[in-house]
C-alpha positions in Angstrom: 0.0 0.0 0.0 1.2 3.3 -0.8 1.6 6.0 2.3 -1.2 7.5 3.4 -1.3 11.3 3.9 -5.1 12.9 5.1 -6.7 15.3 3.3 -6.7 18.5 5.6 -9.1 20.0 3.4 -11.8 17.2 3.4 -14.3 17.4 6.2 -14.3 13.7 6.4 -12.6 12.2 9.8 -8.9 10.8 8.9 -10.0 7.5 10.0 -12.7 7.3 7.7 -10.4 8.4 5.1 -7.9 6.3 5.5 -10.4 3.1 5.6 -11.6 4.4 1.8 -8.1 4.7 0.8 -7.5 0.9 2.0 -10.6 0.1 0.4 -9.8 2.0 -2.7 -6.2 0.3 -2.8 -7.6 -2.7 -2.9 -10.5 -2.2 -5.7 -7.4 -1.3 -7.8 -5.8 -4.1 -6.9 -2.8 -2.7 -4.7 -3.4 -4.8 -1.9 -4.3 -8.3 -2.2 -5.8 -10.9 -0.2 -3.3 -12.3 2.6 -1.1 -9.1 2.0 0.5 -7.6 5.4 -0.2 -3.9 6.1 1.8 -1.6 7.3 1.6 -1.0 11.1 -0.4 1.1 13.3 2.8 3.0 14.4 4.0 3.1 10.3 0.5 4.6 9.1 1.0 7.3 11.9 4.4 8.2 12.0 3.8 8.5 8.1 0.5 10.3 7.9 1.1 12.2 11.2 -1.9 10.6 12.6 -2.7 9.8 16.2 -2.5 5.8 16.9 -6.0 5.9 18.3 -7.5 7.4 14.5 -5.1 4.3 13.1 -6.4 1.9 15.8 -9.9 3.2 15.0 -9.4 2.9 10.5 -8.0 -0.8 11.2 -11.0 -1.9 14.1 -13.5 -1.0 11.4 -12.1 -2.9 8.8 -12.0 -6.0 11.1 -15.4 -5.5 11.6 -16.0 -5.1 8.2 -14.2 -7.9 7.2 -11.8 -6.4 4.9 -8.9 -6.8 7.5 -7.5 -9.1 9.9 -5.1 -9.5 12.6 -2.6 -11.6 13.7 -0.9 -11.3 17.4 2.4 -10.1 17.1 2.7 -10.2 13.1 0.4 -7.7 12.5 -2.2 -7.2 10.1 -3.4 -8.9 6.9 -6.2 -8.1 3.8 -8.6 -11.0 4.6 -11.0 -10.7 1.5 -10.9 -8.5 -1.2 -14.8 -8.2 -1.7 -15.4 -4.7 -0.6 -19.2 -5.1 -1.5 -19.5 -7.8 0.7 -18.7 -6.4 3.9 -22.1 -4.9 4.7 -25.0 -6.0 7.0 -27.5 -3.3 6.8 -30.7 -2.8 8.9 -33.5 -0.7 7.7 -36.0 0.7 10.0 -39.2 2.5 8.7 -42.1 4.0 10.0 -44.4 2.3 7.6 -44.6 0.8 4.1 -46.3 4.2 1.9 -46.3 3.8 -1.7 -43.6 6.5 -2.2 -41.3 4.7 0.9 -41.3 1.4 -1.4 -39.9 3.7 -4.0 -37.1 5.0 -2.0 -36.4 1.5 -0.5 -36.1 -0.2 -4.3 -34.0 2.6 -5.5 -31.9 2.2 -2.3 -31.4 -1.6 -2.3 -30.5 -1.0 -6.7 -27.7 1.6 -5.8 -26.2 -1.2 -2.8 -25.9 -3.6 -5.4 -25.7 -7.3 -5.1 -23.7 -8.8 -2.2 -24.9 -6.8 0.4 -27.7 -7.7 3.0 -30.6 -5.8 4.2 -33.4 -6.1 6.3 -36.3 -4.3 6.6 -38.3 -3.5 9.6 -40.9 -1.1 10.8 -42.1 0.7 14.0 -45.3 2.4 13.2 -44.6 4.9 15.3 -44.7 2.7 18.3 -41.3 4.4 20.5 -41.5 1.0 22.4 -41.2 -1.0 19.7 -38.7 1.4 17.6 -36.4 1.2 20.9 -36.4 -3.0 21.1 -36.1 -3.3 17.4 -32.7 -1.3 17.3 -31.6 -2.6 20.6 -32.2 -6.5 20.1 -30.8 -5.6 16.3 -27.7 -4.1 17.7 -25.0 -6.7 17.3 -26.5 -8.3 14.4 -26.0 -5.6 11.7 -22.7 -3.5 10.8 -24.8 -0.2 9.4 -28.7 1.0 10.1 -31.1 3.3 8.4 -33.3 4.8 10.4 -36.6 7.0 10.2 -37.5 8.5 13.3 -40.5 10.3 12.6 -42.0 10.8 16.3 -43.1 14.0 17.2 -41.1 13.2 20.8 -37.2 13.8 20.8 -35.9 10.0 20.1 -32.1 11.4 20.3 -31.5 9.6 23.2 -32.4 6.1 21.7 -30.0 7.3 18.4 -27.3 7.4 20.5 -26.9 4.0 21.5 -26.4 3.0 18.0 -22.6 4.1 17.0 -22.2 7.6 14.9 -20.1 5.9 12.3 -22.2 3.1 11.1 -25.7 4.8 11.3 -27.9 7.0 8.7 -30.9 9.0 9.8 -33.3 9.0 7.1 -36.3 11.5 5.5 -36.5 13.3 9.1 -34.3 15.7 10.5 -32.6 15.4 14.2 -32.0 18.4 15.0 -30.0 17.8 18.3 -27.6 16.0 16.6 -24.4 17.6 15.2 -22.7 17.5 11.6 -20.7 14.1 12.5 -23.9 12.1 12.1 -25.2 11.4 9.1 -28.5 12.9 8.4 -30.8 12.9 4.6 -33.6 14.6 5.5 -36.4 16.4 3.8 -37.1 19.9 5.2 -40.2 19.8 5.3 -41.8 23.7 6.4 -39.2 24.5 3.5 -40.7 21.6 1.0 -44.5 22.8 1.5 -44.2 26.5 1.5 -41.5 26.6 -1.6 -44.7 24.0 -3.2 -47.5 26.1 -2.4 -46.0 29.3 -3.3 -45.1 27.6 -7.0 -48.9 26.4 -7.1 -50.3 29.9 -5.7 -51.8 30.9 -8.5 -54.0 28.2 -8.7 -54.6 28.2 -4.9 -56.0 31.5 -5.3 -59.1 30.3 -7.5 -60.7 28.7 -4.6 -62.0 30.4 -1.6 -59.5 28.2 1.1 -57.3 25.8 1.4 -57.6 23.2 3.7 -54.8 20.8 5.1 -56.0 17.2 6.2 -54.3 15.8 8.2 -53.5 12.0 9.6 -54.6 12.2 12.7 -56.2 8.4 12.0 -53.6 6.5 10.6 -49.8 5.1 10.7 -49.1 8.1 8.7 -47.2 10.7 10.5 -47.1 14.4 9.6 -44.5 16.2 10.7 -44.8 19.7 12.4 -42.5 21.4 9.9 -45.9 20.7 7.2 -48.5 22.8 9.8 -46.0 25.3 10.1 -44.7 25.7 6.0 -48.7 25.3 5.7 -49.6 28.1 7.9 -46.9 30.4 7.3 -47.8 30.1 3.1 -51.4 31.2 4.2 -51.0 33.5 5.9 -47.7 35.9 4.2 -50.2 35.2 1.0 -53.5 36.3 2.7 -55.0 32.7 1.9 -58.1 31.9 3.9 -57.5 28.3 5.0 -58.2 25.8 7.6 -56.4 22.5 9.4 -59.1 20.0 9.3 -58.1 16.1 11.7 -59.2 13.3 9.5 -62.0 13.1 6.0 -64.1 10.7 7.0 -67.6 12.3 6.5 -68.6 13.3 2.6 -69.8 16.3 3.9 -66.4 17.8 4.8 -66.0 18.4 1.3 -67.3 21.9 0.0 -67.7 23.3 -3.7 -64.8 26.2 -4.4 -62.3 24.7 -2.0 -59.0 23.6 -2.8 -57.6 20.8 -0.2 -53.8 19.5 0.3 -54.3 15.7 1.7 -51.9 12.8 2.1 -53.4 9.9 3.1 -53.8 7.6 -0.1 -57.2 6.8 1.7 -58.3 10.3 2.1 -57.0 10.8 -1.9 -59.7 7.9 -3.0 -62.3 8.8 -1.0 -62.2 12.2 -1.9 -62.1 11.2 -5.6 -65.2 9.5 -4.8 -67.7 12.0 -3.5 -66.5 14.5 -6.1 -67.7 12.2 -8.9 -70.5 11.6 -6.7 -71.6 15.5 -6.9 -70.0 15.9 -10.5 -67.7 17.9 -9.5 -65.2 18.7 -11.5 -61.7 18.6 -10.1 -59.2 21.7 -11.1 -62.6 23.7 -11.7 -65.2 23.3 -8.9 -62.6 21.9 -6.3 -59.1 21.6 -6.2 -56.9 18.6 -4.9 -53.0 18.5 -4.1 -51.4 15.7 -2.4 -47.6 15.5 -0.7 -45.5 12.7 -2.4 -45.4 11.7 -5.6 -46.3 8.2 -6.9 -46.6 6.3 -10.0 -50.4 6.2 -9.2 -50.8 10.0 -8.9 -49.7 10.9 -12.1 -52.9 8.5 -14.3 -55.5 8.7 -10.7 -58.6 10.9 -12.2 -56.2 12.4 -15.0 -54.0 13.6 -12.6 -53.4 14.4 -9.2 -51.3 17.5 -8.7 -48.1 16.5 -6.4 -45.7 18.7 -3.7 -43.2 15.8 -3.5 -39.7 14.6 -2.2 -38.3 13.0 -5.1 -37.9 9.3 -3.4 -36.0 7.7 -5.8 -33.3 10.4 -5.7 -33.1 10.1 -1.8 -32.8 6.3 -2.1 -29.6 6.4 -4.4 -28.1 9.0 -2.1 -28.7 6.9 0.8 -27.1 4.1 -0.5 -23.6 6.3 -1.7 -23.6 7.5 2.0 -24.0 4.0 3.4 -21.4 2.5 1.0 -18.8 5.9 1.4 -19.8 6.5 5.3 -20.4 10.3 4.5 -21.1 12.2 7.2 -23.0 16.0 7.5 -26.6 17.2 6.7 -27.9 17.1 3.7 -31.3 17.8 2.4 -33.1 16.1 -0.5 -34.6 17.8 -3.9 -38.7 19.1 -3.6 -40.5 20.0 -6.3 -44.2 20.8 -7.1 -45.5 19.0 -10.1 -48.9 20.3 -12.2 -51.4 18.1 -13.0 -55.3 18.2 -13.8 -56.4 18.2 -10.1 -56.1 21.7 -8.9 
């Protein structure tokens, strides 16, 4: 292996570079399988790196599989399958439509060779704590989606910084060595609503149904983007809990829902009335999905694009990049409003 020397300029740890040098060394065929590296005390007297960062780049590619040692010889390149090496667990809130398309774009980037596992919580904290605790040992890297509207930082932080990815919501309390791929979502929803404003303004208000009757979670950062587009714009609107009664539905009102449920059933009573949607009532829904784009000639869309997040994810997982990073929004125009 050729010396190592950090990258002062790259906001990457030094150990984490140095473990993507080893790796990269031996994709290009530097080091092979059953070759010796050099010591803990050669990498750091050559790199000027402290033993502990070596001790630290070398412990994780033991774990990883890539490395082993020998007492009092040192250590060796045990496999040179660099895919192979990784044991991920996936923990979601629930299985949505547009969550199956970031999952299948996530397990496409990985590739063949690596394992994951999904799993869900449903928004049960008791559940999310035993799945990640009784899972702790058994996977090397874990994806996780915290959406609880109680701080769950303190269950995050039994897992270790350097093998986990907090996915789709932010945690706030947690500083720029994590990794975090988030959406922000007050940004996401006022930016969408402000694109789709003029057609907003057709309609007397704009109501926001919620999911207060389902696994579906909606994050505070959607009330507050929500509110803060009606009122800077002078929009009349209201926050109505749940759409089960036909009669919640009124002529000259636009409404932003995201259950798929909701989506049907309001579908259903407009035909019902013959109403008309676009003209006598408008309908936008958050998240985009295959469905939405041919449902009633079109439903229109203020959406995360999934499959982009899921790619991304996977190039974090696979590089260990750390930092916060926030995925592409975008409001798409259809028939519907």
């Amino acid at each position: 292996m050729k010396n190592f020397t950090s990258v002062s300029s790259s906001s990457k740890p030094k150990f984490q570079q140095l473990i993507e040098h080893i790796i990269n060394s031996i994709e290009d065929g530097n080091l092979v399988r059953g070759q010796r590296l050099p010591s803990i005390n050669e990498v750091s007297e050559s790199s000027g790196m402290a033993r502990m960062t070596v001790t630290k780049a070398y412990d994780e590619l033991r774990e990883l599989g890539l490395v082993t040692s020998h007492h009092g010889k040192g250590f060796y390149v045990a496999s040179t399958d660099t895919r192979n090496q990784l044991n991920v667990f996936v923990l979601f809130d629930a299985l949505t439509p547009f969550k199956e398309i970031l999952y299948d774009s996530l397990i496409e980037e990985l590739g063949e060779g690596i394992n994951v596992n999904i799993f869900f919580h449903h928004h049960n904290l008791k559940v999310f704590e035993n799945l990640l605790m009784n899972n702790l040992g058994n996977y090397n890297f874990f994806v996780v989606m915290p959406h609880f509207k109680e701080d769950v930082t303190h269950i995050l932080q039994k897992l270790p910084k350097e093998k986990l990815l907090i996915l789709d919501i932010d945690a706030p309390t947690l500083g720029d060595d994590y990794a975090i791929l988030c959406q922000d979502f007050e940004q996401n929803i006022f930016q969408g609503l402000t694109e789709a404003k003029t057609l907003i303004s057709k309609y007397q208000t704009l109501s926001l149904v919620l999911s207060s009757k389902s696994f579906q979670y909606t994050p505070v950062g959607i009330i507050n983007g929500f509110e803060r587009f009606c009122n800077e714009n002078n929009i009349s609107y209201e926050i109505i809990s749940n759409l089960e009664e036909e009669e919640h539905l009124q002529k000259d009102h636009a409404y932003l829902v995201f259950r798929e449920n909701d989506l049907v059933r309001f579908i259903n009573w407009s035909n019902k009335k013959n109403w008309k949607l676009g003209e006598d009532i408008g309908l936008l829904s958050y998240d985009d999905t295959p469905i939405k784009e041919i449902l009633a000639e079109g439903i229109s869309v203020i959406s995360n694009d999934f499959s982009i997040m899921g790619k991304r994810a996977a190039q974090m997982i696979i590089s260990r990049e750390k930092g916060r990073f926030v995925n592409a929004c975008y409001f798409i125009q259809r028939k519907s409003l």
